[in-house]
C-alpha positions in Angstrom: 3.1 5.4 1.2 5.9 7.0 2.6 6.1 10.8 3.5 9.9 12.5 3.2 10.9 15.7 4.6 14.4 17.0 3.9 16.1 20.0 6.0 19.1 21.5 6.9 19.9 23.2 3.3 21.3 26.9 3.0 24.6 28.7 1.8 28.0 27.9 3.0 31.1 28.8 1.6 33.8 26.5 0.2 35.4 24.1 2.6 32.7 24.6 4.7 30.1 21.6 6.3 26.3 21.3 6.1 24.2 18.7 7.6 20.8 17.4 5.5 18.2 15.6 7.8 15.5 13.7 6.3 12.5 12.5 8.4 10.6 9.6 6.9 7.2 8.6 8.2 4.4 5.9 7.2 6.4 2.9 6.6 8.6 0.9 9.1 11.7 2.7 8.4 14.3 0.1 9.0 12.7 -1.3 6.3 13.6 1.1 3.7 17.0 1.3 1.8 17.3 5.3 1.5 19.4 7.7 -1.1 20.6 11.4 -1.6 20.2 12.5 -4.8 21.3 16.2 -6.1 20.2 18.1 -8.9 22.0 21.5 -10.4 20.3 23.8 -12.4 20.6 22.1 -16.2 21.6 19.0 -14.9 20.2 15.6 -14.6 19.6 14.3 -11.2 22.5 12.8 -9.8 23.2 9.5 -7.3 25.0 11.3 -4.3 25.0 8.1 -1.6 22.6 5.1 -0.3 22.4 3.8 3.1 21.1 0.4 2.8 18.0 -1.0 5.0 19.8 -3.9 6.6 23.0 -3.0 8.2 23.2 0.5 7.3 26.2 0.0 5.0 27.1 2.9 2.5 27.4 3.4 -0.9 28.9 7.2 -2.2 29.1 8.4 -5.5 33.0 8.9 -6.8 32.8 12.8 -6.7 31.9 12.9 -2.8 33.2 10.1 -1.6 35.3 11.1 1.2 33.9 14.6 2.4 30.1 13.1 2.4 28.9 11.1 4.9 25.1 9.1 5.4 23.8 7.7 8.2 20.6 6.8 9.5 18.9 6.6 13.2 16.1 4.3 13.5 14.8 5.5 16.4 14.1 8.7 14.8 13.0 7.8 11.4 15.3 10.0 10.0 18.9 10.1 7.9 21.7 12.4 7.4 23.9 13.7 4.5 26.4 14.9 6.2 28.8 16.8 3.9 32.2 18.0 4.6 35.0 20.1 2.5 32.0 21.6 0.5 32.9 22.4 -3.3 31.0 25.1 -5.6 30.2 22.4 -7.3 28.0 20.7 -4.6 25.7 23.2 -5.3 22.3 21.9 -6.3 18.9 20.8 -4.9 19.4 18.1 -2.7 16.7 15.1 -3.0 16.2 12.0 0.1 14.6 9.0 -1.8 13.2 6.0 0.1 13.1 2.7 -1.7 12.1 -1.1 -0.5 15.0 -2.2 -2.6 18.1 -3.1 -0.9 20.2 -1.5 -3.3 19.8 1.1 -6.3 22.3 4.2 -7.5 19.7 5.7 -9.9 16.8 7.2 -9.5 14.3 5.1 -11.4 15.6 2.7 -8.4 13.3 5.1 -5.7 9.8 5.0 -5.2 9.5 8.2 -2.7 11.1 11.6 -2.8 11.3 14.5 -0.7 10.8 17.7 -1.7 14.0 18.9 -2.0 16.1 21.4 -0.3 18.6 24.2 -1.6 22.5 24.0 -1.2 24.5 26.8 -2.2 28.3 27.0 -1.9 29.6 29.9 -2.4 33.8 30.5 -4.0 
């Protein structure tokens, strides 16, 4: 099992920056290939961005490729969403997933999910 605990949500205005954490515990977590998913009210859950277990490459979805960043410290069991140039758009419930696949953009590819933590941009 693996336990994920997301933080750093809140309400920023437009252009602004926010910083998601997510600490992972009860599995080696270099092992684990881990995702941001989002999810607006009425909306489907969305693929935001993967880090992948083995070499920490990236993987962003089109509509926040180049204001979002992920990375990941091992040390610390934990991975960012960094997210930059914030749109009203980006609002939604953001989701960290955990899977032992080394790649997957959907979320039937994750087998563990935090519980979520509220972005709000503001116009």
């Amino acid at each position: 099992q693996v336990q994920l605990v997301e933080s750093g949500g809140g309400l920023v205005q437009a252009g602004g920056s926010l910083r998601l954490s997510c600490a992972a515990s009860g599995r080696t977590f270099s092992s684990l290939t881990m995702g941001w998913f989002r999810q607006a009210p009425g909306k489907e859950r969305e693929f935001v961005g993967m880090i992948k277990r083995s070499g920490g490459s990236t993987t962003y979805a089109d509509s926040v490729k180049g204001r979002f960043t992920i990375s990941r410290d091992n040390a610390k069991n934990t991975v960012y969403l960094q997210m930059n140039s914030l749109k009203p758009e980006d609002t939604a419930v953001y989701y960290c997933a955990a899977t032992l696949r080394y790649y997957a953009n959907y979320p039937g590819g994750y087998d563990y999910w935090g519980q979520g933590t509220q972005v709000t941009v503001s116009s």
